[in-house]
C-alpha positions as CSV (number, residue, x, y, z in Angstrom):
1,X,42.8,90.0,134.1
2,X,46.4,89.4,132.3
3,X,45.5,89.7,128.8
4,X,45.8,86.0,128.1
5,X,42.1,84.8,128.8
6,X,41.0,85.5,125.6
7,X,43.5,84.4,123.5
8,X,41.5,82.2,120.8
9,X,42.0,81.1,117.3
10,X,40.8,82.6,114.2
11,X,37.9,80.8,112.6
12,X,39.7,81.7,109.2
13,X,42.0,78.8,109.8
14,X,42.8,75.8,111.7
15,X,44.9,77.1,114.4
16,X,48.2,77.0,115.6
17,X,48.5,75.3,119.6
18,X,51.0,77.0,122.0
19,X,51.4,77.4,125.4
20,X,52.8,80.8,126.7
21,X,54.2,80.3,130.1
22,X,54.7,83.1,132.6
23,X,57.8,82.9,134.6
24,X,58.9,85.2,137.3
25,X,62.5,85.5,138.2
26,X,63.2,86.7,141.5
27,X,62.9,83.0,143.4
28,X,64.1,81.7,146.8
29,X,68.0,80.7,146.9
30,X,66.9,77.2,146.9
31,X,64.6,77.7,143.7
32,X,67.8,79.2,142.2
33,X,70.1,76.4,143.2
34,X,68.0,74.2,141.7
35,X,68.3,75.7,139.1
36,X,71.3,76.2,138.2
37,X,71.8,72.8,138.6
38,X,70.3,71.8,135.8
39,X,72.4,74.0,133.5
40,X,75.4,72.6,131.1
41,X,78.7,74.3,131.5
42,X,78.0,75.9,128.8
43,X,74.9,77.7,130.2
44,X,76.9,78.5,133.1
45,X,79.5,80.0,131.7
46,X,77.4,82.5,130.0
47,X,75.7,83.2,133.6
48,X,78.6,85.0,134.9
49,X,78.7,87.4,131.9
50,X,75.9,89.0,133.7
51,X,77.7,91.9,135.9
52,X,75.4,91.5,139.1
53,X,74.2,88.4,141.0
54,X,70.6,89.8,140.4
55,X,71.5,89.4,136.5
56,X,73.4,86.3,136.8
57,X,70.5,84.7,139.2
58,X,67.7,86.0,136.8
59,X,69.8,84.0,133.9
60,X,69.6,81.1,136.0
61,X,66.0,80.6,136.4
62,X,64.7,81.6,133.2
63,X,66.5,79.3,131.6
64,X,66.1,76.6,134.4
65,X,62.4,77.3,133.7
66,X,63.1,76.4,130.2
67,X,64.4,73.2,130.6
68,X,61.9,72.3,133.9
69,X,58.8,73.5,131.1
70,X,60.3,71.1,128.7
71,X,61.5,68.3,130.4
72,X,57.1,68.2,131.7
73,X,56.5,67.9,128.2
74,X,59.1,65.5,127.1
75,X,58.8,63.6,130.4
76,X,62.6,64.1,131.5
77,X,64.1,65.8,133.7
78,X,65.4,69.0,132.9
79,X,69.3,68.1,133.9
80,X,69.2,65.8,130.7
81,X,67.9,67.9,128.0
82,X,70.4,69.1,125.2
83,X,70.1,71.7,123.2
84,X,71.8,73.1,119.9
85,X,71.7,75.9,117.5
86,X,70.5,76.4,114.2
87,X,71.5,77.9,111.3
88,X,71.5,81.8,112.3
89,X,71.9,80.4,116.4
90,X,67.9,79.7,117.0
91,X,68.2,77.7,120.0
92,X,66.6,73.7,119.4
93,X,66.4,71.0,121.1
94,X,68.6,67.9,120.1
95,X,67.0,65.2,119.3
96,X,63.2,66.1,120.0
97,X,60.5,67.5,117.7
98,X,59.2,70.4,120.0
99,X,59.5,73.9,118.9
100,X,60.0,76.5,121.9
101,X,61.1,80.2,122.6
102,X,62.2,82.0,125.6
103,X,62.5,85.7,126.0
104,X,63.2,87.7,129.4
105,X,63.2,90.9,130.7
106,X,63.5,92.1,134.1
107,X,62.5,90.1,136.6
108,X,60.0,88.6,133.9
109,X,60.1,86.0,131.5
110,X,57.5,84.1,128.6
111,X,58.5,80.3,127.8
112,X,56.6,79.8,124.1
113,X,56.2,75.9,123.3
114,X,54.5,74.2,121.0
115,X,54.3,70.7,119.1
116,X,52.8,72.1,115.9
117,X,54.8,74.9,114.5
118,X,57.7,77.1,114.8
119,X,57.3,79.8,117.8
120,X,59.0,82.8,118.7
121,X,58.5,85.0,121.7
122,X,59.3,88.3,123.4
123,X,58.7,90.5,126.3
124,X,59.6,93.8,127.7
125,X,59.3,95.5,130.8
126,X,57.5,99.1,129.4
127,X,59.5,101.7,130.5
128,X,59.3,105.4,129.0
129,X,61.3,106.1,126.0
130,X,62.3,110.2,125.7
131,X,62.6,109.3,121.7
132,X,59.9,106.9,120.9
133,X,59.6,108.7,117.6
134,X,63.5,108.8,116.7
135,X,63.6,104.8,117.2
136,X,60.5,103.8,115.4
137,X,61.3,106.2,112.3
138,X,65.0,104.0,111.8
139,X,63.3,100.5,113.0
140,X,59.7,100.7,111.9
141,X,58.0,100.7,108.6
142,X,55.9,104.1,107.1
143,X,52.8,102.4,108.5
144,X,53.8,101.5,111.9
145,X,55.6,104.9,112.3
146,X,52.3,106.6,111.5
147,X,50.1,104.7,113.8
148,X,52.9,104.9,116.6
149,X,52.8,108.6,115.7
150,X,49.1,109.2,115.8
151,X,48.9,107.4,119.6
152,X,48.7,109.7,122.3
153,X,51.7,111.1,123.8
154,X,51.0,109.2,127.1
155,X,50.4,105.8,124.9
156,X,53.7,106.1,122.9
157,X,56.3,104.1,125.2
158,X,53.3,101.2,125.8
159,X,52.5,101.2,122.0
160,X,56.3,101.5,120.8
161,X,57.1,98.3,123.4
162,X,54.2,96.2,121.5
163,X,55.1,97.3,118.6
164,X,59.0,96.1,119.1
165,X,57.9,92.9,121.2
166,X,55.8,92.2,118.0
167,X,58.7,92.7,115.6
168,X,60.9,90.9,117.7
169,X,58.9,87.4,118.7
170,X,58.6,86.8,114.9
171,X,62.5,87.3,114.1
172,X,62.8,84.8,117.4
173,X,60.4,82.6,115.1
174,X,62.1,82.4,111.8
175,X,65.3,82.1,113.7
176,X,67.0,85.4,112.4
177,X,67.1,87.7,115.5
178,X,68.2,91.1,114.2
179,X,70.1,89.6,111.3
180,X,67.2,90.8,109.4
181,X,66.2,94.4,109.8
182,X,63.1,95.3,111.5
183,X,61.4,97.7,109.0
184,X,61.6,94.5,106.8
185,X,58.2,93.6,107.5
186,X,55.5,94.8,109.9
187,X,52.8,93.8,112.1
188,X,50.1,96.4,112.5
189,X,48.3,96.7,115.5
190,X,44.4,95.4,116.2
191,X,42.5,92.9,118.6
192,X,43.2,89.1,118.2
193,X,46.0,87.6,115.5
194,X,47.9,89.7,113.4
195,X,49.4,88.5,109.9
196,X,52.8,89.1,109.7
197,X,53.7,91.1,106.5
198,X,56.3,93.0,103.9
199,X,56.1,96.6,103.6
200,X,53.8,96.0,101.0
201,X,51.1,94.6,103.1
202,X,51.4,91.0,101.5
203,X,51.1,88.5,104.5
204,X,54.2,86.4,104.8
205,X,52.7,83.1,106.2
206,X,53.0,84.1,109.6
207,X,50.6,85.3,113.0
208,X,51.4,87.2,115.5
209,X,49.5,88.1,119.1
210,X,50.0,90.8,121.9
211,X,50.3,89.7,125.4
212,X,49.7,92.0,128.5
213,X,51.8,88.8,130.7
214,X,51.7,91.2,133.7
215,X,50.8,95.0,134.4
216,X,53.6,97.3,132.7
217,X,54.5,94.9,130.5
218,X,54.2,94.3,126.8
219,X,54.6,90.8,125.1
220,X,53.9,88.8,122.0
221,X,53.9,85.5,120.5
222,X,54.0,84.7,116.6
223,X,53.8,81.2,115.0
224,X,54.5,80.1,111.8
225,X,50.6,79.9,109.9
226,X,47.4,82.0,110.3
227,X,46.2,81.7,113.8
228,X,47.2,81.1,117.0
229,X,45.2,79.4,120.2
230,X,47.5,80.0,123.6
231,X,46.8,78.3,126.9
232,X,48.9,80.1,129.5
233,X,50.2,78.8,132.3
234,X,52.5,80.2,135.2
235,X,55.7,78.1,135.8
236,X,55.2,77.2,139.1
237,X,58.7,75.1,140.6
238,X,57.0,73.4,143.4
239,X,55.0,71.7,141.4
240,X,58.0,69.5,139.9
241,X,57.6,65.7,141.2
């Protein structure tokens, strides 16, 4: 079991609809030259930033997942899609009312959509952190520090990872990546959807959820209003007609 199967909505409140789809990276030359074909320039260009062709080809096919998990939505194909960035760089799509995240890691990678609300997403390969403590006391706020602290010391690079891939798939939502600092706001840990919140504790209008996408990995969704109901598919590229 992933994790995913029992991701329901809150009675509390009519919930959100997204789709998390689980992409795996490492794919056939021919998946990749697909691929890449479907990139723009632009796309391409930031592909050979990456210093090894595992990188570069891992770049590839997340975000040719992207488009191919859109364009099944929009009923395109994924060549045609264009895309555009918002005001702090949030990735959109031009012309097309469908909101959507991608976040990789790895040979991993989560594709958020949905038609309802804003989305942000984020996953990370758990590795272990010598200074779990050192990070969380700069990034995290008193309360999250305190739980992280409590955790066993076997538990503290998983729940450090959930905790950031929490922190981070709500900035990814709002569209603000690290332009706003982490200990900002927090998202305490706990079954089911979390309300995103200030220091305070007030809830900012905001849910997030913890994925387990694969073993060893931590993940999360959040979506802007008070509940969140994910179906969650694996991108499969054969299955393109």
């Amino acid at each position: 079991m992933t994790g995913f199967e029992h991701l329901t909505g809150s009675a509390r409140a009519s919930p959100v609809s997204v789709a998390v789809w689980r992409v795996e990276l490492d794919q056939p030359a021919e998946v990749t030259g697909a691929a890449r074909a479907w990139l723009s320039p632009d796309e391409l260009e930031r592909a050979e930033l990456f210093a090894t062709p595992q990188g570069r080809d891992r770049y590839v096919v997340a975000h040719g997942a992207l488009r191919d998990i859109l364009a099944r939505y929009l009923i395109r194909a994924p060549g045609e899609l264009r895309f555009r960035r918002g005001m702090h760089g949030k990735p959109m799509l031009e012309g097309e009312e469908l909101a959507f995240s991608l976040a990789h890691s790895g040979p991993y990678a989560l594709v958020a959509v949905s038609r309802r609300a804003e989305v942000g997403v984020d996953v990370e390969v758990v590795t272990d952190r010598p200074e779990p403590l050192f990070f969380a006391g700069r990034f995290f706020t008193p309360a999250e520090f305190e739980d992280l602290r409590s955790s066993p010391l076997e538990e503290r690079s998983r729940v450090f990872f959930e905790y950031w891939t929490r922190k981070e798939s709500y900035l990814k939502a709002i569209g603000m990546g690290l332009d706003q600092p982490l200990e900002t706001f927090q998202v305490l840990a706990g079954s089911g959807d979390r309300p995103v919140c200030d220091q305070g504790g007030n809830p900012l209008g905001w849910t997030a959820r913890d994925l387990r996408p694969w073993a060893g990995v931590a993940g999360a969704v959040a979506v802007r209003g008070l509940s969140v109901v994910a179906r969650c598919p694996t991108w499969r590229p054969e299955e393109r007609t």
